[in-house]
N, C-alpha and C positions, 0 to 999 in steps of 0.2 A: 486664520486671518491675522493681519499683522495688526497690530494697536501702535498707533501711529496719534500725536498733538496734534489738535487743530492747527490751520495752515496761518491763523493770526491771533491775536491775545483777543479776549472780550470783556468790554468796557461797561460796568450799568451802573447809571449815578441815579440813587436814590435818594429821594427828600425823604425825612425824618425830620419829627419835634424840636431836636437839636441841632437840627443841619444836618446839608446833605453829607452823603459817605457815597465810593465808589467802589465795588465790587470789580474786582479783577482774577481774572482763571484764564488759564487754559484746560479745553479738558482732554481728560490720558483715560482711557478703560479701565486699565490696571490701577490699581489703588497706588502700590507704590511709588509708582513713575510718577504719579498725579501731585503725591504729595513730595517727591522732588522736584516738581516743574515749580508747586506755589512756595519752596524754600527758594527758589532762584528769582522768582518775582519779587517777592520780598527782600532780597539780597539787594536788589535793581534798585526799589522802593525809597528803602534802607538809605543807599548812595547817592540820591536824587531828594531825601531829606523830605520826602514824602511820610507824615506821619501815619502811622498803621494803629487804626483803631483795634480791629482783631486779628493776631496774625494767622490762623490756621482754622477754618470750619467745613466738617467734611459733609458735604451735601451730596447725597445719592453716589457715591464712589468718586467725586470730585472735591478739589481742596482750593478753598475760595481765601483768597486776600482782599481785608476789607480794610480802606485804610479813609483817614478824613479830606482827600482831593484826588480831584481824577487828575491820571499823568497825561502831559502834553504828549502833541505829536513825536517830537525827538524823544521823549521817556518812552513812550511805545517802543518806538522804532529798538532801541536797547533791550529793552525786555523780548522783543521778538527775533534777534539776535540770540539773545542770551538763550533762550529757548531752541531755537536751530542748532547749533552748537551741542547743545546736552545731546538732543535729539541724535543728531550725525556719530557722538561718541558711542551713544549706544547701538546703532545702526551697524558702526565699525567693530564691536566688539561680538552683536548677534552673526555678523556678516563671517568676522574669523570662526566663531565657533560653530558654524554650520559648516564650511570647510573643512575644518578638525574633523567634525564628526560624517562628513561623506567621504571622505579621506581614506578613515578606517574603515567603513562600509565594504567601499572597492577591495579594500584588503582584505576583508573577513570573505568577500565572494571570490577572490581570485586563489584563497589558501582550501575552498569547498566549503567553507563554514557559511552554508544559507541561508539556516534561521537565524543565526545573528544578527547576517547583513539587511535579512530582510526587515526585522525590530523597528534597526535605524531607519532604512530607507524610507519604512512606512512613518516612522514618526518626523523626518525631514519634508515627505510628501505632504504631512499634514498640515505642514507650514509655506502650503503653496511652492511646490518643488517644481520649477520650471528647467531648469537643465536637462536637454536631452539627453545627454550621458546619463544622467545619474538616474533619471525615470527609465531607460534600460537598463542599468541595474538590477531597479527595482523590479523590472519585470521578470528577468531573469532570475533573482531571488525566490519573487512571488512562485514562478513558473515551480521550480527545482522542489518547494518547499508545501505543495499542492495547492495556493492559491491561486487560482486560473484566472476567473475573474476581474482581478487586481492584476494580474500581470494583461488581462487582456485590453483593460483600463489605462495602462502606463502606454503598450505601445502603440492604441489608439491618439492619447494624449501626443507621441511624440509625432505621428503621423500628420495631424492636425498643425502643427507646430512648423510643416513643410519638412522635415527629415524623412521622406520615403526612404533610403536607401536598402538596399538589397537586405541586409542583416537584420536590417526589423520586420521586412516583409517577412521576412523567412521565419522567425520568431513571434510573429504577428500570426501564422498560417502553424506552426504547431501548437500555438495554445488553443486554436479555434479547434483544430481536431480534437484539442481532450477536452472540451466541452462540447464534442458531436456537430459542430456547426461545417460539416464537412466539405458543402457545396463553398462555401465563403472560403474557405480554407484552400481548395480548388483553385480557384479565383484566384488568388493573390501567388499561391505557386506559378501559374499559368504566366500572369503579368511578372512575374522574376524574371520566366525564361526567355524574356521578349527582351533582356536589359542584357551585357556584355558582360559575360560570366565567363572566368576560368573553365578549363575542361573538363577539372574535376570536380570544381565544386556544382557545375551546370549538371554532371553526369548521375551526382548526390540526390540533388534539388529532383532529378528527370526520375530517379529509383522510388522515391520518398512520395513522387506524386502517382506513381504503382501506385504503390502501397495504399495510398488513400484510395485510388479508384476503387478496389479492391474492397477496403475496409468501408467504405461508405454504401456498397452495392446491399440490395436488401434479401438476397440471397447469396448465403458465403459456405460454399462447398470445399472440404480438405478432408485430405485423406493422411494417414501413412501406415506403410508398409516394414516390418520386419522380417529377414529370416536369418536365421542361425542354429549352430550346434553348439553343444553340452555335453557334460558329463555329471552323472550322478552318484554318489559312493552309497545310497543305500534306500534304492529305490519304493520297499515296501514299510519303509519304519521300523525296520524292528529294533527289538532292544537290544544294546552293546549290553546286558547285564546277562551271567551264565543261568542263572536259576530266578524263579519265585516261589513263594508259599501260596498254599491254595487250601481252605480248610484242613490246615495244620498239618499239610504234607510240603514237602519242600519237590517242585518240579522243575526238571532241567530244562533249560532253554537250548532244542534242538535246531532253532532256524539263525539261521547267518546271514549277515549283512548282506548283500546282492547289490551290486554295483552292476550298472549301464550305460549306454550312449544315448545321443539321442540329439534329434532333431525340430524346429520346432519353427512354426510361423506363425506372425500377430498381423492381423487387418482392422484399422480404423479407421471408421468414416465418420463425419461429423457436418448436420447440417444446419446453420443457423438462418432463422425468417426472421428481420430486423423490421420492427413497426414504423410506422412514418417519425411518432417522435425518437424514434433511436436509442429511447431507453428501455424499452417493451421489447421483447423478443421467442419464437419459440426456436429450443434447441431440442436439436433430435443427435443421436452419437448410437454406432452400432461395435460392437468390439467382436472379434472374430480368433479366437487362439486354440492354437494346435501342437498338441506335444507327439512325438512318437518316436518310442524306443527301437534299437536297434534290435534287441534280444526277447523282450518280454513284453507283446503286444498286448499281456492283462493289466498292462499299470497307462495303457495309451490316453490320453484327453484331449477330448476335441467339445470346446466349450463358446456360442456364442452368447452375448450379451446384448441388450436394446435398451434404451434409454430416452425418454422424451417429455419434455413437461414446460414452465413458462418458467422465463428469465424476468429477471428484472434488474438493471445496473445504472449506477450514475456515480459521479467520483470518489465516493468513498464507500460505498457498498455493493454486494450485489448479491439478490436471491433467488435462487433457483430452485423448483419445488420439481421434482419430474419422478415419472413411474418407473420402475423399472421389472424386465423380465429375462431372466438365464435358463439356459438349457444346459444339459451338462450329460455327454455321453463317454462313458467308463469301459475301458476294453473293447470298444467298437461295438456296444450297445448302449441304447438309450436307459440311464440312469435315473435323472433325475433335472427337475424345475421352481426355479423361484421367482416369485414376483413379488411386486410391493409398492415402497416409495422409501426414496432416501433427500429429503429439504438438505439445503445447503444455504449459509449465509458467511459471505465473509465481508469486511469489514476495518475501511484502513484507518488505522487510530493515530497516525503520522505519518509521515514522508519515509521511514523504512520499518512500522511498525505494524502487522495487520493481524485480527485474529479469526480464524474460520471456527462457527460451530455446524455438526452436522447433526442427521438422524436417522433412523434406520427402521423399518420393519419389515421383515421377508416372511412371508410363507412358503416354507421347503415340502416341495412333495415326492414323493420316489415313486416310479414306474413302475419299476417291477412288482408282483404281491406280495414276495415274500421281505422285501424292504418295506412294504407298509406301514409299519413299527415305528418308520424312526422316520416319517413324519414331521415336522416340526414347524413352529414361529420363534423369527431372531429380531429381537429390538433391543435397541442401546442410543448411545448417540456416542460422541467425541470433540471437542473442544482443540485447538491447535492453535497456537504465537507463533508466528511468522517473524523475522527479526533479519533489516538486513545490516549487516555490518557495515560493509562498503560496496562498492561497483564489482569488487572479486568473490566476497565472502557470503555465505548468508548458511545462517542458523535457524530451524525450526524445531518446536518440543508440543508434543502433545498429550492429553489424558483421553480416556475412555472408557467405559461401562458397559457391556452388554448381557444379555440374558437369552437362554436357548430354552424354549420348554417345548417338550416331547407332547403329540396330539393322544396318541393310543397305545394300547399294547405295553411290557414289562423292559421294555431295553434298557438298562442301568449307564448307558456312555452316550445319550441323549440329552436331559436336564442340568444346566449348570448356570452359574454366573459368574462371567468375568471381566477383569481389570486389567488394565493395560496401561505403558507409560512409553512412549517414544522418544526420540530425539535424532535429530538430521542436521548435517551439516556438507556446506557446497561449495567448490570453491572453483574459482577460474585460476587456472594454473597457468600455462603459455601454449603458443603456436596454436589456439581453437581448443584447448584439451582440456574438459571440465571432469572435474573430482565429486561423484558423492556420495556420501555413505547416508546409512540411514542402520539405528540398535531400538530395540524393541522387547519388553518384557512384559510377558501376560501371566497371570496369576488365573488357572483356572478350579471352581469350586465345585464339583458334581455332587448333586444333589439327592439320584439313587443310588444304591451303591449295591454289588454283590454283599450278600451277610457273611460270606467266607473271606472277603478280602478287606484291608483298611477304606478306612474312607477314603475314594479315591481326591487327589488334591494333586492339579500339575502346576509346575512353572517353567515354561517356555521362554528361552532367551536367542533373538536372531540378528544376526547383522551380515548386513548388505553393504557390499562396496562396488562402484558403479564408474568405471575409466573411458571416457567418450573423444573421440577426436574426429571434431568437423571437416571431413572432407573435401565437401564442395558446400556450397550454400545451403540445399537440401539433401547432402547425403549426410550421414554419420558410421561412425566405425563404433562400437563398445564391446569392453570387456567387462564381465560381472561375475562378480561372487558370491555365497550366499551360506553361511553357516548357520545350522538350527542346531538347539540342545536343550530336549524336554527332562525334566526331573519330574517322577512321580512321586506318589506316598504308595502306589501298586509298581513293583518291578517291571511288570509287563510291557507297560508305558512307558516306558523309559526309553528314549533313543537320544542318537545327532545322526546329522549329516551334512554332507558339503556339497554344492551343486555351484559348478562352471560353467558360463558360455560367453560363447565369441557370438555380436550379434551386428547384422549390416542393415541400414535402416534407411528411408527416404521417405519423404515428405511433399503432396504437391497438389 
């Protein structure tokens, strides 16, 4: 609110034992201003030969001139002058400096820097910021830098103000969608397309209200689809090492690398049931993936996965707690089954900063009776920073913990606990073609161990490079890579390998 001098001087002539005195002020909010208004009254006072019994007494944040006769009409008149005048200078000085500083605002938004811009704008807003320009700004500030609200506040404010034009509607109808108000959001695209729009930016606006239809419906079904070929250099693990020790006999390593082809198809589906308030949700996701070699149909997998449990999101978080259950068949018999639950919560801590943590429990069980040994329950969790650099880049690094303990029976390659550390990095290169790799190192601890062999101790290091180029809207093209290289403290366990594929993808 602006602190602004009353619009005329006030005059109280008091009788007192020794005669009357007259009290003269204007009052100012602000201290200071106040007590520059009663130095300029005094100044008037002064010139006019008005004697001033007390020159300065500060009553309640107000600065009183109390002098021994009240000034006539024309001495007002000057002193309310004289007061205008101060007024207006400061006026012209607050006036340039808001200038100044929405000046550089525009510049801090038009160079990408939006929490800067946003700082000022909101601290210019708060001085009653009526420029519709400059409260689009703010909006767009607000918007970029995940105040929704406030930006939905601005181009409300400007709406009101008679600036409908097309580019606020349109900026009015994307901040309502990231605060769910989907049907209003609707509504104001709708009324766009009624107004004379270029071809292409009508054809935008006409995609974008897809989109919404789409994303507002309370049943949202998507699929996609993979297939592709590969090659694998060493399809059963074995060890690149010639020998190990085995209770103190050195045995040679008679099995060799075996390399293969292969081919391979992924199916998922995903189905989300959106609650009326649209923050409540249940997600259901099915994964469907099939390997199979050209040569060696005992290393084949055909593994599905289901997945379903309650969502819950709104702008800066979102948790999902869901069950899940795999099946997992090995050389074209049934293997083995896990189920469980894995909670997920991510969580955005700025405008490119979010961190996901997870959690994990499976119960692993084998089919067959003579795998019944190996049994098991896996729980851990993981931790993950998400970090985006810019609109091309983005980095993510994460930790994790897990633990594997064997239900029955003497199996020593069962029991362990391990640590792991990630890091990923993505990039948008040109022409649709995104980059990304992802390196990953596990540190694993076994817990029983053969009494003939060291304690077993591995550390696995893998990295994946991942070269995609968007075909059509819903198609993609990728090419992927994939290096592992285990180090044991038992030679046996020791391997790498490198595994290729070309993979063709659509979504729909």
């Amino acid at each position: 609110m602006k602190k602004r001098y009353m619009s005329g001087i006030i005059v109280l002539l008091l009788l007192f034992s020794e005669g009357p005195k007259a009290i003269v002020f204007a009052s100012y909010k602000k201290e200071s201003s106040a007590q520059t208004a009663a130095n300029a009254i005094k100044k008037i006072l002064d010139s006019e030969n008005i004697p001033i019994n007390t020159m300065v007494e500060k009553r309640r944040k107000r600065y009183l001139v109390v002098s021994d006769r009240e000034p006539d009409s024309a001495q007002r008149m000057k002193i309310k002058r004289a007061l205008a005048n101060l007024l207006g200078t400061k006026r012209k000085k607050r006036r340039a400096k808001k200038v100044a500083r929405s000046l550089k605002a525009v510049k801090l938004y038009k160079s990408g820097k939006y929490k800067e811009a946003y700082k000022i704008l909101k601290h210019l807003r708060a001085q009653r910021l009526s420029s519709a320009r400059l409260n689009f700004y703010f909006g767009r500030s607000a918007f970029e830098t995940g105040h929704y609200k406030e930006a939905l506040e601005a181009y409300e404010k400007i709406m009101r103000s008679g600036h409908n034009d097309s580019r606020v509607k349109l900026e009015h109808a994307r901040t309502l969608t990231m605060l769910n108000e989907y049907d209003k959001a609707k509504k104001e695209l709708r009324d766009v397309l009624k107004r004379p729009l270029p071809s292409r930016v009508k054809a935008n606006v006409q995609r974008y209200l897809s989109l919404l239809e789409r994303k507002s419906a309370k049943n949202i079904v998507t699929a996609t689809m993979m297939v592709g070929v590969g090659y694998d250099d060493n399809i059963y693990n074995h060890t690149h090492l010639g020998s190990t020790r085995y209770a103190g006999s050195r045995l040679e390593n008679n099995n060799t690398r075996i390399s293969d082809s292969f081919h391979q198809e992924i199916l998922s589906l995903r189905h989300l049931h959106i609650f009326d308030n649209r923050e409540w949700a249940w997600d259901s996701s099915a994964l469907f993936f099939n390997r199979t070699y050209r040569d060696h149909d005992d290393v084949d997998v055909l593994q599905p996965s289901l997945m379903s449990g309650l969502r819950y999101s709104d702008e800066n978080k979102s948790l999902y707690i869901p069950v899940v259950y795999n099946r997992l068949w090995f050389a074209g018999e049934d293997y083995m089954e896990m189920d469980g639950m894995r909670p997920m919560l991510s969580y955005l801590i700025n405008d490119k900063t979010s961190m996901d943590l997870k959690a994990v429990y499976l119960a692993k069980r084998y089919i067959r009776t003579q795998d019944r040994e190996k049994d098991s329950e896996l729980f851990g969790g993981r931790v993950g920073i998400n970090r985006l650099l810019s609109k091309k880049h983005y980095i993510a690094g994460e930790i994790a913990a897990y633990a594997e303990r064997r239900k029955r029976g003497e199996r020593k390659d069962i029991s362990y606990n391990m640590f792991s550390m990630g890091a990923q990095y993505s990039a948008s290169l040109f022409a649709k073609t995104n980059l990304h790799t992802y390196g990953k190192f596990e540190y694993y601890d076994y817990l029983k161990n053969d009494p003939n062999l060291n304690n077993r101790k591995d550390m696995r290091f893998r990295l994946d490079m991942d070269l995609s180029k968007e075909i059509s809207e819903n198609v993609s093209l990728e090419a992927k890579y994939s290096y592992t290289k285990n180090n044991s403290t038992v030679n046996l366990y020791e391997f790498r390998k490198n595994v290729m594929s070309i993979n063709l993808s659509t979504t729909f």
